[in-house]
C-alpha positions in Angstrom: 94.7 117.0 117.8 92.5 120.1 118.5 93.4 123.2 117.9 94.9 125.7 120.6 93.6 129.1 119.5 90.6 130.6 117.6 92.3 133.5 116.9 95.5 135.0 118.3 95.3 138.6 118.9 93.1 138.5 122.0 92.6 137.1 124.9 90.1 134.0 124.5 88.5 131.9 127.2 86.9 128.8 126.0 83.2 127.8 127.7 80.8 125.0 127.7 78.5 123.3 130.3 77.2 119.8 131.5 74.1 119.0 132.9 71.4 120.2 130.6 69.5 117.3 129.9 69.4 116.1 133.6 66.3 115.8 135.6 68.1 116.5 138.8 71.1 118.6 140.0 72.1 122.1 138.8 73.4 122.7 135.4 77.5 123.5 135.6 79.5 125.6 133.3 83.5 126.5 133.3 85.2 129.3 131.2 88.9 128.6 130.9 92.2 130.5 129.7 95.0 128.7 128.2 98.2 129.8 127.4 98.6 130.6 123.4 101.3 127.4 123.1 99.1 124.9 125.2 99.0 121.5 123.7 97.6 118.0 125.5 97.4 114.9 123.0 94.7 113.2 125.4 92.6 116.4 126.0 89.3 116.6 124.2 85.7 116.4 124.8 84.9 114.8 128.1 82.2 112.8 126.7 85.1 111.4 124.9 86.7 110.2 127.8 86.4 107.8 131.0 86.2 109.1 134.4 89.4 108.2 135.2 91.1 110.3 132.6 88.7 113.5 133.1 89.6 114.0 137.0 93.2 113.6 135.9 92.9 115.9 132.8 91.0 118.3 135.2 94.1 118.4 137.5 95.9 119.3 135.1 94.0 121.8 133.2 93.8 123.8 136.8 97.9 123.6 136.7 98.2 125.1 133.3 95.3 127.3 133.1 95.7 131.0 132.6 92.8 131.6 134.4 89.6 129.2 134.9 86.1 129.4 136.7 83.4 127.1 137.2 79.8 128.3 138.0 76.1 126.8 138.0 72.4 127.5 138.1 70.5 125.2 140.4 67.7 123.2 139.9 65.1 125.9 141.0 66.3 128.9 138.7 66.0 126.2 135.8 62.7 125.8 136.5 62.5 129.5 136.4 64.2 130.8 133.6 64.5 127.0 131.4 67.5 125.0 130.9 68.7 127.2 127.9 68.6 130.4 129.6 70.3 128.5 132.7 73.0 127.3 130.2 73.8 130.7 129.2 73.5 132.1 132.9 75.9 129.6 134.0 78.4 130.6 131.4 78.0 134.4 132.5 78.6 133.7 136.1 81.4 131.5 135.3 82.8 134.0 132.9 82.6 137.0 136.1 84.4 134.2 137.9 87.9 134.7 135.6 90.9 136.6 137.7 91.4 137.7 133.5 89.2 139.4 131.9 88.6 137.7 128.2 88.5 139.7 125.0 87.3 137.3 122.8 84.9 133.9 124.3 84.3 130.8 122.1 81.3 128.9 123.1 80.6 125.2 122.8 77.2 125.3 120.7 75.1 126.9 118.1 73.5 129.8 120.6 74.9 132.2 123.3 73.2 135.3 124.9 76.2 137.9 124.6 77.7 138.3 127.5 78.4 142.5 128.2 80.0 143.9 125.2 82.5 140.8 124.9 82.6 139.7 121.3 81.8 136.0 120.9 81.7 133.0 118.6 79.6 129.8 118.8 81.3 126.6 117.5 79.2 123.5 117.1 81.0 120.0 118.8 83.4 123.2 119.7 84.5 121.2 122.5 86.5 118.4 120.4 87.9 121.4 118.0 89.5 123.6 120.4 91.6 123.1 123.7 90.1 125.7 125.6 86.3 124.3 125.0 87.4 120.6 125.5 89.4 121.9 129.1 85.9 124.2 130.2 83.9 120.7 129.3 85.8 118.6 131.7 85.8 121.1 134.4 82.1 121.9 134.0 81.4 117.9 134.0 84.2 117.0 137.2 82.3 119.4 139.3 78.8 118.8 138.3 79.9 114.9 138.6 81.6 115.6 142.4 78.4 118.0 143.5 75.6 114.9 142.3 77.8 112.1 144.3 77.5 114.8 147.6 73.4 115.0 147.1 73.4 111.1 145.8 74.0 110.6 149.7 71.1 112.4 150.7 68.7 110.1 148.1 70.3 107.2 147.3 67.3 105.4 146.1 68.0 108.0 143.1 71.2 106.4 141.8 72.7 109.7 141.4 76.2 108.3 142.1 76.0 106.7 138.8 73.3 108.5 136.7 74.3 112.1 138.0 71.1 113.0 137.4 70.1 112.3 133.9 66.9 110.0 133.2 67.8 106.3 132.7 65.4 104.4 133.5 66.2 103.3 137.3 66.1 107.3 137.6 62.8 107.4 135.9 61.2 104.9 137.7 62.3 105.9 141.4 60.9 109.2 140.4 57.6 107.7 139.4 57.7 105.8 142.8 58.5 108.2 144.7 58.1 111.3 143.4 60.4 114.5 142.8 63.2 115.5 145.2 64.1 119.3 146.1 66.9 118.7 143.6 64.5 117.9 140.9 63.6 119.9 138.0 59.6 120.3 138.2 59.2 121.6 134.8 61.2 118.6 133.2 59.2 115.7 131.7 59.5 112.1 133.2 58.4 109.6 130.8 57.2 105.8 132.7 60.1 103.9 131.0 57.7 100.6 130.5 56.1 102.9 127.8 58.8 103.3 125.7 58.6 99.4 124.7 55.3 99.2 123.1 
């Protein structure tokens, strides 16, 4: 089971993102609060888990929270700033989002741009060591998941109901058909999948 505090002296909001190695879509993040005694024997990374599970861990999550926000940088300001930066920018505007104001964040990763004066710790695979990552990941991955099914209907031809936006190879090839969408990151590199086998 993961853990339900880094620390227990201050007030700690877990944060992670989904999305980064898309070619389409914005990249998400969610910070969340839990209460110090929280405890979930199915929560953990969403990677880790089937759709199915997420959306009902998510429901729950909101329920229990302390607090929780969920934020994201679109396609164009990634192109702008790069996917890190938009990482971390997500994050921040998540983190504004909170109705409580953390003391302490944990971050799901091995980098963070400090965010104000807040005091802050990155933990690597954070997100299946520590409730509050693991609830921030499914939030960040729900939404992200529900706003690429509202464009998919705009582009279908993309597949983006299924692939959200990341490059397998249907996505790839559409894109070398047919080019970029406006929810396309420009600066991102699409590879002609029948190159990969030789």
């Amino acid at each position: 089971m993961l853990l339900a505090r880094f620390q227990y002296e201050l007030i700690e909001a877990g944060c992670d993102e989904a999305g980064r190695g898309c070619l389409a879509g914005p990249v998400f993040a969610a910070a969340v609060i839990l209460p110090h005694d929280f405890e979930h024997e199915l929560l953990n990374d969403s990677k880790q888990l089937n759709e199915e599970t997420r959306y009902s861990l998510r429901t729950e999550i909101e329920q229990c929270a302390l607090a929780y926000a969920v934020a994201f940088v679109d396609n164009n300001e990634i192109d702008e700033i790069n996917i890190l930066n938009a990482s971390f920018l997500a994050m921040h505007r998540a983190i504004e989002k909170l109705q409580i104001t953390p003391q302490l964040l944990i971050i799901d990763g091995n980098r963070f741009n400090k965010y104000g004066t807040t005091p802050h710790h990155c933990i690597i695979k954070g997100d299946g060591k520590y409730f509050s990552i693991a609830a921030a990941s499914i939030l960040a991955k729900t939404y992200r998941d529900d706003y690429m099914k509202q464009i998919a209907l705009e582009h279908p031809e993309y597949d983006w109901h299924s692939n959200k936006g990341y490059p397998t190879i249907k996505h790839r090839n559409t894109v070398m058909e047919l080019g970029f969408t406006p929810y396309h990151r420009k600066t991102f590199r699409v590879t002609n999948p029948q190159l990969e086998l030789f």
